[in-house]
N, C-alpha and C positions, 0 to 999 in steps of 0.2 A: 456408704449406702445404707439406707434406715430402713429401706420396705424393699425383701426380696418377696417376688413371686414367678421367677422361672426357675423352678425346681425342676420343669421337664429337662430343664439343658442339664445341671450340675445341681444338687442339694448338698449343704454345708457334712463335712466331715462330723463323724462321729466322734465324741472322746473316747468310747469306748474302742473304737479302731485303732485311732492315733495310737494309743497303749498299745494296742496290741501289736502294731506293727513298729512301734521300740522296741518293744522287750524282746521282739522277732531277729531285728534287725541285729540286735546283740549275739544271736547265736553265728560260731564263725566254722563256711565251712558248704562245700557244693552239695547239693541234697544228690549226685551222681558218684559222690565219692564214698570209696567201700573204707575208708578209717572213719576211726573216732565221729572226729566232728564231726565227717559228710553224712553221718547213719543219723545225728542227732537235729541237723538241719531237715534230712527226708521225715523225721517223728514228726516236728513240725511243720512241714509241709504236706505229710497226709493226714495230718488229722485234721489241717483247715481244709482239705479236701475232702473226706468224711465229713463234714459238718455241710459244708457247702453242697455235696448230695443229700442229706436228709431235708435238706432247704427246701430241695428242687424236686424232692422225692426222684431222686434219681440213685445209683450203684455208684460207688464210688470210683470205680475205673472207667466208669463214664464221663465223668468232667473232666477236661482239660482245658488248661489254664491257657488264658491269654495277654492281651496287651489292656483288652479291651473290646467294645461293642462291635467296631469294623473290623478289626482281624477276626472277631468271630463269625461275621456274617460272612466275610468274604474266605475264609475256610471252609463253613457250609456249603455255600454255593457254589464255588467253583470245586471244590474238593467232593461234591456227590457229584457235578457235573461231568469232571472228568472221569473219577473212575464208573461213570455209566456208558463212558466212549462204544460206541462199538452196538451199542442196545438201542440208543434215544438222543437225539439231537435239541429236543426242544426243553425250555424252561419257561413254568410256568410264575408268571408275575401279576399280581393285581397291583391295580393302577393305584397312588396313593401310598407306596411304599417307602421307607425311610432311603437319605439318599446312600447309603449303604449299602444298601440294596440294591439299588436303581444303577446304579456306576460300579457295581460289580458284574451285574447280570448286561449290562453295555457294554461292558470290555469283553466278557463274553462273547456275545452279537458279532462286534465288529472284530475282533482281534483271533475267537477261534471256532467261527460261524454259530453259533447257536442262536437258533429261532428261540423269537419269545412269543409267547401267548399270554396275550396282556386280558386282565379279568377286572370288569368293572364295578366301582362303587356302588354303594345304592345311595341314596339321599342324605342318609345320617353317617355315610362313611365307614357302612360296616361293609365287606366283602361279600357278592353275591353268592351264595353258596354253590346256587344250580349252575349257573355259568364258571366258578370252580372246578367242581366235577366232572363239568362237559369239558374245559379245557386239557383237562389230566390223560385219557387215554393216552398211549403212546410216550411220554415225555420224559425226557430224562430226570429231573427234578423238581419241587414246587416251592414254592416258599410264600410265608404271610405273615403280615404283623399279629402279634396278639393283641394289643389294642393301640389304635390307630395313634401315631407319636405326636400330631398334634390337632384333630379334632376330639381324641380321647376314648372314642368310639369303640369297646370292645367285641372281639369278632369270635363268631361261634365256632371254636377253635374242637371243638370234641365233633361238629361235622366236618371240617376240614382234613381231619386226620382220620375218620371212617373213611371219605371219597379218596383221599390219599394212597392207604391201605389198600382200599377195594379194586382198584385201578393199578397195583403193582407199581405205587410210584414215590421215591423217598421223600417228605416233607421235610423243611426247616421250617421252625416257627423262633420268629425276631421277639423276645419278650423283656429287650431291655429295657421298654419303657412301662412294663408289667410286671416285672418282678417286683416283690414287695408292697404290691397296692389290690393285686388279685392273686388266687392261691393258686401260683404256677407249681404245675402237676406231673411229672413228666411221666411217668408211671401211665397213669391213669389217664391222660388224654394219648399215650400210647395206644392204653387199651390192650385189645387179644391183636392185634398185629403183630405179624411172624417177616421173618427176613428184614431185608432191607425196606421193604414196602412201609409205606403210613409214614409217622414221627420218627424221624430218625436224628435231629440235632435240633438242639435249643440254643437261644443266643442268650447270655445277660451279660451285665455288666458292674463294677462295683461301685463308680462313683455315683450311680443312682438313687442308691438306697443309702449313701452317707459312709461309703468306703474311698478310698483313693482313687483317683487319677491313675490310670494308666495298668489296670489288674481286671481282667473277666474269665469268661470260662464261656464255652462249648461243650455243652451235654451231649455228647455222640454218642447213640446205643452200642453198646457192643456187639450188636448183629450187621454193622453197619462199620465202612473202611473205607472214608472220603484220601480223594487225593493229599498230599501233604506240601502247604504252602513253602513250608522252611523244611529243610533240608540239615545235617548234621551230628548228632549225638542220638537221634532215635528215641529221645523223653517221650513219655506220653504215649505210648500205642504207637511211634513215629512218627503221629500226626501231628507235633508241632515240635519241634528239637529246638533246644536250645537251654541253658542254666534258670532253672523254674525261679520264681520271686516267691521267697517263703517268707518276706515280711508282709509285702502285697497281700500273699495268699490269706497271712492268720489275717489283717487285717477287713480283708474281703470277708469272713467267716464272720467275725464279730459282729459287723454291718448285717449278714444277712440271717443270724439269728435273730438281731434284733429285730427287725423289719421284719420276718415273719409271727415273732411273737405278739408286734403289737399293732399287725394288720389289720384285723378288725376293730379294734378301737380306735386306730388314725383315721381307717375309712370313714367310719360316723361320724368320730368329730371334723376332719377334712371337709368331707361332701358336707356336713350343713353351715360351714363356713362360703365352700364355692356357691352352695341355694343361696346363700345372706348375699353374697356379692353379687352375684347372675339377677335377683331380684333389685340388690341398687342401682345398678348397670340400667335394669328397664327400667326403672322409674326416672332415672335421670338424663337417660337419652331412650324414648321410648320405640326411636326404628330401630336401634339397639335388635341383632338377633343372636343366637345361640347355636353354633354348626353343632353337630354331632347329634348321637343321638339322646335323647333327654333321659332316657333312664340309666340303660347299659355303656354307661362311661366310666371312666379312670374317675376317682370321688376327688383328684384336685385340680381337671383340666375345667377351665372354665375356655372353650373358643369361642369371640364374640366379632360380628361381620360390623362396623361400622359404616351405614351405607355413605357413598360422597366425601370420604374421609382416609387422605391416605393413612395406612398402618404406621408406615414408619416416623411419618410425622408424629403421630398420637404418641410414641414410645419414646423420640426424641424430649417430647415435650415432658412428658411423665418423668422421665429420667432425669431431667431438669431440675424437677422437685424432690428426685431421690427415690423416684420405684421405681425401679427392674421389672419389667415384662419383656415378651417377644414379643417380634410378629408370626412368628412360626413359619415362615417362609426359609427357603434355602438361600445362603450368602455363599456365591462361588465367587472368591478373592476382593471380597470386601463389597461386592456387589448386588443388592438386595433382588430379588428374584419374586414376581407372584408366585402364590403356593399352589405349587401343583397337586394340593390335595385338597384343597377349595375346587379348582378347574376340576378333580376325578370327581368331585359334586355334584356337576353340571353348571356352575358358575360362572360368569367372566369375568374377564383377565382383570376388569376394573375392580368387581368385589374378591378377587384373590391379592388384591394387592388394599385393602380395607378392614383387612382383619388384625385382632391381637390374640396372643395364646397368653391367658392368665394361669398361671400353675402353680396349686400351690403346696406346701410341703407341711414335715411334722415340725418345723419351726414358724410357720405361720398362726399369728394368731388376729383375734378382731381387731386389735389396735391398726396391724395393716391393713385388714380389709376396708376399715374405715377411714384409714389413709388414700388408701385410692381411691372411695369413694368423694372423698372432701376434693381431689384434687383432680378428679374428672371435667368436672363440667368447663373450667377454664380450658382446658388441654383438648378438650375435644371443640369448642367453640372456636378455637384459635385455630384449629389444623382446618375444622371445617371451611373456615372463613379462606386459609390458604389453598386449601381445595379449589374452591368458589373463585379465586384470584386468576390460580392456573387454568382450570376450564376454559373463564372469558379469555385469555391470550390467545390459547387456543382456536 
């Protein structure tokens, strides 16, 4: 593959990881064991844990480690769900949520009755704030992306977490696809929030920012004692049991000093790579549009609606030539799905099934973006034309 640009799904490994989680891998020995080597495994598994909270500005007994982005979300949510039994039935969801969220907070619904109070988009696919707020009295928990996973869209997460707070209601905020590209803050979008109420768990994840597959963490406050998914040895606050990954972890560490050290400078140079592409795009297909919102986005999501044009044909076609995009839609068992965060738009189901997610990362450079552009106009003329094919059958 010559031209990656969905970084939103996976970005390429780190060298500086990789290292790190050799030279990890070599220490022999359970970070839960009171000898020798199990004392000399937990050194290095807390101090990639201290690192990993300075990232997040968060306390170090606050992160706890996981698999990954979905074990994280779905410990937040079901784990403040349950242990609010007894206080609050309902969880609060805005529409356009990562499906990690969506099919946790459904299992919920159906499997152990919790209402949802679904909270709508606005146009550019940030979260309405007021209708937030207004949905929180009463609820057992809320939760929201920090910016939106695949229009890019970042949402004004320091009001989410006032109304949260104010309302006596535990937030989770989804920031896997935010860490490393805005200065996820956990402290400070906390705030003066007391108890359980406001921000209480943050999600990320490592292979984001150029750490491994299969290593995240959950920023739980320590004023805060969600249910606990796994069961067994009591690691972690008890909230996730089980033999910690201390090569993951230091590797996870390495990744997200980097990525925080050189966030403003990927952002600049990122975001006027995605303006060079965004502005090729309209010059070369000029009903070409742009979802999200044009200022307040992730600096490498480029979403573009190709009107009369299925998505996935364009990406078939692109990939042909050797670039990697998405369509940003959900695939449940290989099956391509409109985006139901185009439809939280107000869109139809034809322009939710028209779009590509361009995303691009700190190994992007203009050679690619001038790849896709050279290689657009055939790939979009051809999918249009088969567009145009399938209609008239129709």
């Amino acid at each position: 593959m010559s031209v990656y640009l969905d970084h939103a799904a996976t970005t390429p490994l780190r060298a500086e990881a990789r290292d790190a989680w050799l030279a990890a891998s070599a220490t022999v020995g359970n970070p839960s064991s009171i000898h020798g080597g199990g004392q000399a495994a937990r050194r290095v598994l807390e101090d990639a844990r201290e690192r990993i909270a300075a990232a997040l500005h968060a306390d170090p007994i606050e992160v706890v480690f996981t698999s990954g982005g979905t074990e994280s979300v779905n410990l937040a949510t079901k784990g403040l769900w349950w242990a609010r039994q007894g206080d609050a039935q309902a969880v609060v969801l805005p529409d356009g949520e990562h499906h990690a969220t969506l099919d946790a907070v459904a299992w919920l619904n159906v499997q152990q009755g919790a209402e949802v109070r679904s909270v709508p988009l606005r146009p550019t696919g940030a979260i309405d704030t007021a209708a937030f707020a207004a949905a929180l009295p009463g609820a057992a928990v809320a939760t929201a992306l920090v910016a939106n996973n695949e229009v890019g869209t970042v949402n004004d997460v320091i009001a989410l977490s006032a109304s949260a707070a104010e309302a006596g209601v535990p937030l989770h905020l989804d920031a896997v696809g935010a860490f490393g590209h805005v200065d996820v803050d956990f402290a400070a979008w906390r705030g003066a929030a007391s108890g359980a109420a406001g921000l209480s768990a943050l999600s990320v994840s490592a292979h984001k920012i150029g750490g491994p597959v299969g290593i995240g963490a959950l920023v739980v406050s320590r004023h805060v004692t969600p249910a606990a998914l796994l069961h067994g040895g009591g690691q972690q606050r008890g909230l996730r049991s089980g033999t910690q990954d201390i090569a993951g972890a230091a590797a996870f560490a390495a990744a997200a000093e980097l990525a925080v050290a050189e966030r403003e400078r990927e952002a600049a140079r990122v975001g006027a790579l995605r303006d060079r592409l965004v502005a090729g795009i309209r010059r070369l297909v000029p009903d070409a549009e742009l979802l999200g919102d044009p200022q307040r986005r992730l600096p490498g999501n480029a979403h573009v609606l190709f009107p009369g044009v299925a998505g996935e044909t364009l990406l078939f076609l692109l990939d042909q030539q050797g670039i990697a995009v998405s369509t940003g839609s959900a695939c449940q068992a290989g099956v391509p799905e409109p985006s139901h965060v185009v439809r939280a738009l107000g869109r139809s189901d034809d322009e939710a099934r028209s779009v590509l997610r361009l995303s691009l990362g700190r190994t992007t450079t203009d050679a690619d973006v001038d790849a896709l552009l050279a290689a657009l106009p055939d790939a979009h003329a051809r999918a249009a034309a088969a567009g145009a094919r399938s209609r008239a059958r129709s």
